[in-house]
N, C-alpha and C positions, 0 to 999 in steps of 0.2 A: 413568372415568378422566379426570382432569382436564386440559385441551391448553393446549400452550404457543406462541406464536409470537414469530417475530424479524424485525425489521427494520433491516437495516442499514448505514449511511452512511459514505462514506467510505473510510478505508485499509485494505490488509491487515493492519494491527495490530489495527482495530474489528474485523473480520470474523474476526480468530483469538477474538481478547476475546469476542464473542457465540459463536462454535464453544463455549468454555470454559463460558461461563453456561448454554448450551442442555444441556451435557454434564448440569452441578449437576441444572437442574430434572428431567433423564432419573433421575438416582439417587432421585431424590423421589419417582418415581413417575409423574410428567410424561407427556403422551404429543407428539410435536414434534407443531405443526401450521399449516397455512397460512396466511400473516397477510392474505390476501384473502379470507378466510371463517372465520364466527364459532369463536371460540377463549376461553376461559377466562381466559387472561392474556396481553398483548401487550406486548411490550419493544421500546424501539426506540434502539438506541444511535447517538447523534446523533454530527453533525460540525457541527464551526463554524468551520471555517478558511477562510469565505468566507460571506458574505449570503448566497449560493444553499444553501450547507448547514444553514442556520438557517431558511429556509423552508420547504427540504424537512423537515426535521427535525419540525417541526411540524404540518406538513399529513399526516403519517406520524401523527401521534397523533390528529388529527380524523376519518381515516381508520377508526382502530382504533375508537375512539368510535361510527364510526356503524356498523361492523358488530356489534359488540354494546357496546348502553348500559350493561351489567351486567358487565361484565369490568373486571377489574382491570390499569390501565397501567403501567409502569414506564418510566421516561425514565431512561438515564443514558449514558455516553460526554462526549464534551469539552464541546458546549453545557452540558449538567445541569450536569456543574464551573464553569461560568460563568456561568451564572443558574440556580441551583440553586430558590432561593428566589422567585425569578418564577415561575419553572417552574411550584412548587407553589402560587401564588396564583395564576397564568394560567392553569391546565389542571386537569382532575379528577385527575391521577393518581395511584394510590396510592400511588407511591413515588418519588423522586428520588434515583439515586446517581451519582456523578460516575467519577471514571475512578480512585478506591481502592476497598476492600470488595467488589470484585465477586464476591468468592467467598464473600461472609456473603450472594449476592441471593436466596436462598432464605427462610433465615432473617431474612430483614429484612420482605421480604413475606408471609409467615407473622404476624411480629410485628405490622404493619399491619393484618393481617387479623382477628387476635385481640383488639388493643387496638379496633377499631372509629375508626382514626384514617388519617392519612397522613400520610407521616412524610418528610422532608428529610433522607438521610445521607451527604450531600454534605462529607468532610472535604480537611484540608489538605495537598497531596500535594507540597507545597517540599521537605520532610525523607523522603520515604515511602521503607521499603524496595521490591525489586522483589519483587511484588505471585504467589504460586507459583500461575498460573490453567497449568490440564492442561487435552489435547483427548487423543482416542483415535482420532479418527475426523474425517472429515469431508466434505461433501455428495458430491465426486467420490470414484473411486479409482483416482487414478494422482498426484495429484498433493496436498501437503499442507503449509501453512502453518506454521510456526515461528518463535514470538516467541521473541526472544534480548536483547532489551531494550528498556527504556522511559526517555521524557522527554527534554529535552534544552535544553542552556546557551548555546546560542548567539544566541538573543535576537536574530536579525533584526529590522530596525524595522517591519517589514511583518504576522511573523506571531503569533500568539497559542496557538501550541503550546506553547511554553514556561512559561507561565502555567495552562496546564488540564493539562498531564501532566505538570509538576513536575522536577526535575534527573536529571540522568543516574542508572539502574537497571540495572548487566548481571545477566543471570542465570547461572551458574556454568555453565563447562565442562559437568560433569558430570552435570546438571540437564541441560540439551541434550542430548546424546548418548544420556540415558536418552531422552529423549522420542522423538528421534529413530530409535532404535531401536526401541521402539515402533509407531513409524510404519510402519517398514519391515515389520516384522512382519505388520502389518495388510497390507500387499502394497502402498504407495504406494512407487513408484518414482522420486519425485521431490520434492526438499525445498527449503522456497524461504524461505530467513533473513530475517526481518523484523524493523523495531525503528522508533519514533520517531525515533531518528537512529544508527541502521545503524551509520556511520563510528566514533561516540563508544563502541563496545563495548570494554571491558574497563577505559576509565579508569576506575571509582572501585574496582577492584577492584587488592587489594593483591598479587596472585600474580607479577603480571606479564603474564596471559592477554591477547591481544590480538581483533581479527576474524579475522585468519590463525589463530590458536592454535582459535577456533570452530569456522572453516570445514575445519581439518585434522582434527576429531574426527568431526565427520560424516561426512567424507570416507573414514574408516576403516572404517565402519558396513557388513557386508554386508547386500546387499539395497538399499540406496539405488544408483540409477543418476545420479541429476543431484542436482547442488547449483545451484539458483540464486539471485542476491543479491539484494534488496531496493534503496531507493535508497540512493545513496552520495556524501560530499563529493566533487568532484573533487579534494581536498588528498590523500586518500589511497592516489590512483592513480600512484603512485610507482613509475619503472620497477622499483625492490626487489620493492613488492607484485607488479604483476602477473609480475615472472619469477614470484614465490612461489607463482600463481596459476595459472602455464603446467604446474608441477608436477603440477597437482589433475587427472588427466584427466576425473573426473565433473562438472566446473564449467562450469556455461553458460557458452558465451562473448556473455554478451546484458549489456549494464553499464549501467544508469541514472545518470548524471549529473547531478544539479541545478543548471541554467544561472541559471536565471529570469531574466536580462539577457543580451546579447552588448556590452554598452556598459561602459566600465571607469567613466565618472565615474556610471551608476544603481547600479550592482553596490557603489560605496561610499557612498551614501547610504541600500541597503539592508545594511548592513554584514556585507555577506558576506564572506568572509574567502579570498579569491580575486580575480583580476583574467583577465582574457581569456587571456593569455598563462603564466599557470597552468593554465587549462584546455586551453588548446589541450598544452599539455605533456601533461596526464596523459592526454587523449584519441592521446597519441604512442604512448604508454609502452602502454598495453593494446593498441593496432593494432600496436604492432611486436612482439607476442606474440601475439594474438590477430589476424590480417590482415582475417577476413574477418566478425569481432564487430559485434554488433547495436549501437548508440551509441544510447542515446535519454536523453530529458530532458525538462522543465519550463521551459518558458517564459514570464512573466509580461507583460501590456503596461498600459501608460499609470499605470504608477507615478508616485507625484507628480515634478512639477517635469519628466517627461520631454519631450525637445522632439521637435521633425520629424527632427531629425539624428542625436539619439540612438536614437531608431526605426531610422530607414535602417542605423544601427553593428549595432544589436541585430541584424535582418537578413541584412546583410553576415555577421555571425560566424556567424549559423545557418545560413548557406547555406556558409559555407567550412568546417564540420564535418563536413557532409555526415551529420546524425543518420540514423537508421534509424525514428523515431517521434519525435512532438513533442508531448506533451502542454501545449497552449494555454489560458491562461483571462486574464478582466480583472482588474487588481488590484480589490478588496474592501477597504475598511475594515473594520480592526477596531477597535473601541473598546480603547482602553487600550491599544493599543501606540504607539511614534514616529512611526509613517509617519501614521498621523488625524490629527496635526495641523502635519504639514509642510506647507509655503507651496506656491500653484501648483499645485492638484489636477487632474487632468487629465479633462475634460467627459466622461461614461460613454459620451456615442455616438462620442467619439475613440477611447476606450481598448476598445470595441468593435470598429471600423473596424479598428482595429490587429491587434485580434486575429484577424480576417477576413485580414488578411494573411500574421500568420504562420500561420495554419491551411493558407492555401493552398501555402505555400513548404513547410509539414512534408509536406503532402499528393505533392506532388512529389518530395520527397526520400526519402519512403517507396515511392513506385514505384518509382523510380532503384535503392533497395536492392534491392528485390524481385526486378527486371528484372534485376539484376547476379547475382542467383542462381540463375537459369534454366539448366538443364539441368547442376549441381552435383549431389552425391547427401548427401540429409541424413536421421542416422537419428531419425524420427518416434516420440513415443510415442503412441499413439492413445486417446484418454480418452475418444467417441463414438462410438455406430454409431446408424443409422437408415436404414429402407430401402434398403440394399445400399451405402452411404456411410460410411466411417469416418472421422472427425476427430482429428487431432493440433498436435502445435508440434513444430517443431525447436526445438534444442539454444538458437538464437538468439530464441524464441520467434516463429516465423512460423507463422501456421496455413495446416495442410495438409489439403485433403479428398483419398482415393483411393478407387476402384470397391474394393468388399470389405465382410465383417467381422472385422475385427482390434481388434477394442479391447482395451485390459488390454496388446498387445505393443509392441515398440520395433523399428521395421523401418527398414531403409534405403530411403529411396525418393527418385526425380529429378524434382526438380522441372520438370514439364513445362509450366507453363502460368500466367499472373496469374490472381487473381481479387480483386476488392474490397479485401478483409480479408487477402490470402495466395497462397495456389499450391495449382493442381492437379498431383497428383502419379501417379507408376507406382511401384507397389513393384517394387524389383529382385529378381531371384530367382534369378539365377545369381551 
């Protein structure tokens, strides 16, 4: 039987998208297998939303190469869509497909195989409908990933998503809720909506469906215990939404926000569509329903043109949010969007420096949450055990180890103690 392996970069959208492709090559006949050890076919669904995801991305296929000369590679995800055609002058592999067709990746590498060629089917996803990729399954079981849509129109000058995953894609109601159902079935307890931009669910859909209108059909589903959200505009944390939100009681209260500045004059040179005083709003509106909600976010440094002062603002605002996690990185050029070739690039070992700082300020802010939930009682779903150790996350996603084995249940337990990553815990039992 022929093995298949995956390697994957990047978002929970890439790693449901390869979930979907691994499912295809299993009805084939496929057998999954380790992409650290010789495999018959290796895929590797790239990211390119930063130099570092284009090198890894690459070195991921050199990789594959040298554990067997003789297998067949498949590159696709957003790099493929972006240099589709380097790709397959730059690399041996036998197929290139971008972020459309993923569900013909069988048959296309089939076709490659038969013709004695390598083949480019990297098309144009401007116009694409949303693309019907199914999972059944997936590595854990408790918790399980759900794409609810693709692409997206807002053309920040910074990023290059909008370019490789093409305009806004919801996928229907009722298409979710089947999947969803589904899921449940298979005994995953927990559902976690994902999409290239989350927020933009339901506009190109003529019903009227919104992400409230999504998130309430899951919500119906028995069997599903949590729904949790993917990232989110802060434009649509509107005290409306989150009352709408306080309804749902299986809804994490854990809310990624994408900040990527605390500075009002960076935030409109990368044309986000918000100013600080927006977000602090909607970071209101979910705490004054949610008190004791996870806040986390995306933070960007040394975007062009930024100065020492706008640094210190950026800062300043992340420290008076008080986030719960800070996901930190340097801006990146990407070819072909606004931001490559604005004036006053800022030197890579500043915009380094920078992000040394805000690491360490998220770093702090995240104890501060942690410590503030010390000896609360939160109930844990446990998705690990190993040598008399069980591992979970609360509702706000904080991971908890407790003495035991409980995996597969959802227990209450208080948090007694920090650790690195989380809290040690007691399960209650009266």
């Amino acid at each position: 039987m022929k093995t298949v392996a995956f390697h994957t970069l990047g978002c929970k959208v890439n790693q449901y998208d390869s979930q979907a492709m691994l499912e295809l090559f299993e009805q084939a006949g496929y057998q999954p297998g380790d992409f650290d050890q010789p495999c018959d076919v290796y895929v590797i669904n790239t990211c390119t939303v930063t130099g570092t995801g284009d090198k890894k991305s690459l070195q991921a296929v050199r990789r594959a190469r040298r554990l067997n000369p003789a297998a067949d590679i498949i590159v696709c995800g957003c790099m493929a869509q972006r240099d589709g055609e380097k790709l397959l002058a730059d690399t041996d592999a036998r197929l290139i497909l971008g972020t459309a067709r993923r569900a013909e990746i069988v048959t296309l590498l089939e076709q490659a195989q038969r013709e004695h060629t390598r083949l480019c089917a990297v098309t144009d996803v401007r116009r694409a409908a949303f693309e019907p990729l199914l999972i059944t399954h997936q590595e854990g079981r408790t918790r399980a990933t759900l794409k609810i849509q693709e692409g997206c129109d807002r053309f920040c000058t910074y990023c290059i998503i909008p370019y490789v995953r093409g305009g806004i894609r919801s996928r229907s109601v009722q298409d979710v809720r089947d999947e969803a159902a589904r899921l449940a079935q298979a005994g995953y307890r927990e559902i976690v909506l994902t999409g290239i931009h989350l927020t933009s669910y339901g506009r190109d859909l003529k019903n009227g469906d919104t992400l409230l209108s999504v998130i309430r059909a899951v919500h119906d589903i028995a069997g599903v215990e949590r729904i949790r959200l993917g990232s989110l505009e802060p434009v649509i944390a509107t005290a409306d939404f989150a009352r709408a939100l306080g309804e749902m009681p299986k809804l994490c209260p854990q809310f990624h926000l994408a900040l990527q500045s605390g500075c009002d004059s960076v935030l409109r040179r990368m044309r986000r569509r918000y100013d600080t005083a927006a977000f602090r709003e909607s970071a209101q509106a979910l705490r004054a329903v949610f008190p004791d909600c996870a806040l986390t976010t995306d933070v960007m440094s040394g975007f062009p043109g930024e100065t020492d002062a706008e640094h210190r603002q950026s800062l300043d605002f992340c420290r008076e949010m008080r986030f719960a996690r800070m996901h930190v990185f340097p801006y990146s050029e990407r070819e072909g969007t606004a931001a490559a070739t604005m004036p006053d690039p800022v030197p890579r070992h500043i915009r380094e420096e920078r992000a040394r700082e805000l690491i360490a300020l998220g770093a702090g802010m995240a104890e501060d949450y942690r410590r503030a939930q010390l000896g609360t009682v939160r109930r844990v779903l446990f998705e690990q055990c190993a040598e008399g150790v069980s591992v979970g996350y609360t509702p706000e996603y904080m991971r908890c180890e407790t003495l035991g084995t409980v995996c597969g249940q959802t227990l209450p337990v208080r948090m007694t103690g920090l650790l690195p990553e989380g809290f040690s815990g007691e399960i209650v039992t009266d």
